[in-house]
N, C-alpha and C positions, 0 to 999 in steps of 0.2 A: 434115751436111746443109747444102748452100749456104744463105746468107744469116742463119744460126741462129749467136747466139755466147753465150756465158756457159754458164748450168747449169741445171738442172730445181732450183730453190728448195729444192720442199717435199722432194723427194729427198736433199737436200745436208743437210736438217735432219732428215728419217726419222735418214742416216745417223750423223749426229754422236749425236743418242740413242742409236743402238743399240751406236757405239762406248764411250760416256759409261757404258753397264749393263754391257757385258761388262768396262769398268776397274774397276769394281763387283767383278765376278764374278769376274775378279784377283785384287784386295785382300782380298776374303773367303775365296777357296782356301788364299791364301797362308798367311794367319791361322790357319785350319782345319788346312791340312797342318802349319804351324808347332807345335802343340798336340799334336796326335799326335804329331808325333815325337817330341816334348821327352816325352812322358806314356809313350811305347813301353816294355815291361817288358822293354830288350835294354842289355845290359853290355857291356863286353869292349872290348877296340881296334876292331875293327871298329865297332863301335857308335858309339865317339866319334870315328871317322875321316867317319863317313857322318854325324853331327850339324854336324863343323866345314863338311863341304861343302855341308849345305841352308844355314847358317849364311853359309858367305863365296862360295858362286857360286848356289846355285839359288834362294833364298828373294830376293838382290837381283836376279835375271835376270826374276823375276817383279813386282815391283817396279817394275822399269826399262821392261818393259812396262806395265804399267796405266800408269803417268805418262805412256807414249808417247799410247798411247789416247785418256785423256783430255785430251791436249794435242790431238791431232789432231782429238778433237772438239771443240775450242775452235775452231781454227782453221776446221774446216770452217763453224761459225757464222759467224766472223766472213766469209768467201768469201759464204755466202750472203746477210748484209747487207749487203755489197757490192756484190751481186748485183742485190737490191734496189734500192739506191740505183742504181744504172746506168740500169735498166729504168725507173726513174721520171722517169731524166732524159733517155732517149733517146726515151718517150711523151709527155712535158711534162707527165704527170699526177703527183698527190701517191701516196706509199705509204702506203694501208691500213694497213700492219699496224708498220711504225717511225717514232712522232716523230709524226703529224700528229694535232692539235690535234683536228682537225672530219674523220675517215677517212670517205669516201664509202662508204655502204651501212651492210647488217650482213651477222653469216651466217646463210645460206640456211636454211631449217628441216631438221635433222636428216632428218627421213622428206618427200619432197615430197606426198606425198598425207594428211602429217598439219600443218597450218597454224600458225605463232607462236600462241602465245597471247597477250592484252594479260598488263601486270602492274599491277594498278589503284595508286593511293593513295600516299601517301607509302613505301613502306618503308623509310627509313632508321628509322622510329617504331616498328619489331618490336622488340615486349618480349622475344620470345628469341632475338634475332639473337647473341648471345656464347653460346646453347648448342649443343653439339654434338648434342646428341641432337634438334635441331631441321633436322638436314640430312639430306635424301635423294636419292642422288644421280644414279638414272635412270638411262637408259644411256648416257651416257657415258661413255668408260674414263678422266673425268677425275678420281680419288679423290685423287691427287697436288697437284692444286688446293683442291679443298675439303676435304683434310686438312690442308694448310699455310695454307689462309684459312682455314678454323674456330678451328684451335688459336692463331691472332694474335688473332682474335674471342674467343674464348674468356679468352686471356691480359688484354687490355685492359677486355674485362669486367671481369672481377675486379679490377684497376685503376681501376673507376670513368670510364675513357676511351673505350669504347667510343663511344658517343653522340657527342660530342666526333670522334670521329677519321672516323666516316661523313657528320656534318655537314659536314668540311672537306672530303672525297675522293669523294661523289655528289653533284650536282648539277644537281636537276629542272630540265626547260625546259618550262613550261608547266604550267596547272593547271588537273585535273590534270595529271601529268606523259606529255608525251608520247613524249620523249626522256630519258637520263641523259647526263649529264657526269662520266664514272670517271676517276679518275688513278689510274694505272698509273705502274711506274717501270721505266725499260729504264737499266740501268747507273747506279743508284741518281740517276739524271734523272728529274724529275717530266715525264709526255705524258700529256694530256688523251682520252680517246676518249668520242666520242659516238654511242650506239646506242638505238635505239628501245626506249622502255617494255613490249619483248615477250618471252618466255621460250619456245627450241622446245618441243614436245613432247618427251618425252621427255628433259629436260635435270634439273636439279635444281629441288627444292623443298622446301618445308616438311613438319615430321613431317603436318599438317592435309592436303597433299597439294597446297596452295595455291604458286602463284609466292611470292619473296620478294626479300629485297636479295642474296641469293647467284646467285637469275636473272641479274640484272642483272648481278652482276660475272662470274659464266661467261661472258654473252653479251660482254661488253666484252674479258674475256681472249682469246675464239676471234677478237673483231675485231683484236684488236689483235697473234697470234702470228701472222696468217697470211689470216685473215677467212672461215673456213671453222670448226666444232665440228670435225672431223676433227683440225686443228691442234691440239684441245687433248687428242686420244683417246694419253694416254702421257707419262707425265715422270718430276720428280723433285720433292718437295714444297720443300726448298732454293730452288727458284724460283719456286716461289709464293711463297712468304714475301717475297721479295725483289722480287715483282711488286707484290705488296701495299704494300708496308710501303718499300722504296725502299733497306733494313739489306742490308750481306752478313749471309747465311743460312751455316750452317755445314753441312757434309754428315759423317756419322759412321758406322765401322760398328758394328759390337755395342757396347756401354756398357752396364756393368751398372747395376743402376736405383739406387745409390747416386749415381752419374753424373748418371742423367736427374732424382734427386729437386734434386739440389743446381742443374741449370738451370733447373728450375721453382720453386725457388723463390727464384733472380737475378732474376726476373722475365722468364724467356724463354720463350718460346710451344716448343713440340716435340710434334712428331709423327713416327711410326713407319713403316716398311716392313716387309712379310712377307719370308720367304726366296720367290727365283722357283721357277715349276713348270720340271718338267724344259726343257732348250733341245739340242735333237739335234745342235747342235754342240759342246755341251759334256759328254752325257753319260758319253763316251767319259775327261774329265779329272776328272771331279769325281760322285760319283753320292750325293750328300745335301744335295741343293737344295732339295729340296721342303718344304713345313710338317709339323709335327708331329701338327698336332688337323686333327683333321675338322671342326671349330667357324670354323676359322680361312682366311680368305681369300690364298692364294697371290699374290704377287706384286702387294702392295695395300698401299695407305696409311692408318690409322691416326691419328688425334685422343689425343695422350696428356692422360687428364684427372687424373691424381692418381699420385702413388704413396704409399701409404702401408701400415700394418703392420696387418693384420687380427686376429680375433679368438683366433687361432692364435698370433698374435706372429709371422706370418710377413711380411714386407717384401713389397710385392703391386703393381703397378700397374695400372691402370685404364683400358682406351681403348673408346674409341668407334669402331665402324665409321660410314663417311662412307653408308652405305646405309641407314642409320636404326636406331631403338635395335629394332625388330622382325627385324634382320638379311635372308637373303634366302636365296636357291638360283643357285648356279653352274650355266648350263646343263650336261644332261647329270651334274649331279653332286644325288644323291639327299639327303646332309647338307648338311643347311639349317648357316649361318653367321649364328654369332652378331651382336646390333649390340651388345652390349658382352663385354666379356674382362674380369676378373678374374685374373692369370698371376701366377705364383710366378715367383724370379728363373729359374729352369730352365726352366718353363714357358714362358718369357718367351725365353730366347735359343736354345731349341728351337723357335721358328717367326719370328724378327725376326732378322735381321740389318743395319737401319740405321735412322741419327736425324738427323733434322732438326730447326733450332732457331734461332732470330732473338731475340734481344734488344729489346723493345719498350720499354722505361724510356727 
């Protein structure tokens, strides 16, 4: 189109995500088909002629993909803050959503015919802001945020630093407060954003059903990804952690919970993902995507709060759904989904296949 140069942003960042899931969806085939084959009940030369070749051409050819992927959705990021920067400097205006101190506005309310809500009071003063079972997360498809901010809250709770570490990162403007001051970290650089003391409808809140200090950091993350809740509908909890907290985040696929017990208790926050529901571009390569329980939420993030050995003597972990401990209903889907899992190591890698985890010490 005359006169039109650069790229559709939010486009360039749909697609890097969606590149960034299916290098995901890669790495997990690969592993999967890896295991069967090695587990196949087949002898013989042929057997070991077809093991050497998933071994030295097809298992790295898959490999070499997913890295491609995920590399090109590096790079599609960095094009789109690029992008960004360009449009800011060819407007003379500041960018919303990279680096600026004081971003002009917020985002819009999720439903226009349903209004922000105030968020009264202090909240950095909630007495259950480190627990999980105090988040509930609306609708938003942001579980990937407030399963990687719960489980950092969570962690420094029980470090005694919680209180401590929202003193220094919210920052009321007026009293009461009629603005926050969130620092957010873009490339482990500390950026200030400032957004009105409001919470959309429909966003998260408290188990009581009330706004809380989680409002405030959703409404600061959707200003600051893009300035839109849409921005925040989809991730990876890896980046919250690291939006939070300012630490690379580590991103993992299955670990069994002898794994996840020994980084909780390095002092690292970690949290889960579900296997995704089916995807029609991939059915055709892969067909056991989907989760195991009917309890459990498909393609969903996860607060790991414990693993520990139950009365069984069976090694158990313990998470929380980011939809509150009363769980919910999938539309269209009649089995209600639990807000807490109790899973045995099987139960557990029959519906999970990835961990996120940030070191908070």
């Amino acid at each position: 189109m005359p006169g039109f140069y650069g790229a559709d942003i939010q486009q360039l960042r749909a697609l890097a995500k969606t590149m960034a899931r299916h290098s995901d969806t890669m790495n997990a085939l690969s592993k999967e088909l890896g295991q069967l084959i090695a587990s196949a009940p087949w002898d013989g030369r042929d057997a070991i002629q077809f093991r050497q070749a998933w071994d030295t051409e097809h298992r790295p050819m898959l490999h070499r993909t997913a890295t491609t992927l995920q590399a090109q959705s590096k790079e599609l990021e960095r094009n789109a803050d690029q992008q960004d920067k360009s449009s800011a400097a060819s407007t003379g205006s500041g960018d919303s959503s990279r680096g600026d101190s004081n971003p002009p506005g917020d985002p819009g309310p999720l439903d226009p015919d349903r209004p922000d809500v105030d968020v009264p009071g202090d909240v950095r003063k909630d007495p259950d802001a480190g627990d999980p079972g105090d988040i509930n997360q609306g609708q938003i498809g942001d579980c990937w945020l407030l399963a990687g901010i719960g489980s950092v809250a969570q962690t420094l709770e029980q470090q005694g630093k919680l209180d401590e570490f929202l003193e220094s990162h919210m920052r009321p403007v007026g009293d009461p407060p009629t603005h926050w001051v969130v620092t957010l970290y873009e490339d482990g650089e500390p950026v200030e954003v400032t957004v009105e003391a409001k919470s959309t409808e429909g966003g998260v809140r408290g188990a009581d059903g009330q706004p809380n200090w989680l409002s405030i950091y959703e409404r600061a993350a959707a200003e600051h990804l893009g300035g839109s809740y849409d921005d925040i509908d989809g991730g990876f909890s890896n980046d919250a952690m690291e939006l939070m907290t300012g630490r690379s985040a580590d991103k993992d696929g299955e670990l069994d919970l002898g794994s996840i017990e020994e980084k909780l208790a390095s002092g690292q926050a970690v949290s889960v993902g579900t296997e995704d529901v089916k995807d029609d571009d991939f059915d055709w390569f892969w067909e056991s995507e989907e989760v195991n329980r009917t309890d459990v939420v498909p393609n969903h993030a996860y607060v790991v709060v414990d693993v520990k050995t139950n009365d069984d003597g069976e090694k158990v972990i313990v998470l929380a759904n980011p939809w509150g401990p009363s769980g919910g209903y999938m539309s269209g889907d009649d089995d209600k989904k639990a807000g807490t899992l109790e899973l045995t190591e099987d139960e557990y890698k029959e519906n999970f296949d990835s961990v996120y985890s940030v070191d908070t010490k």
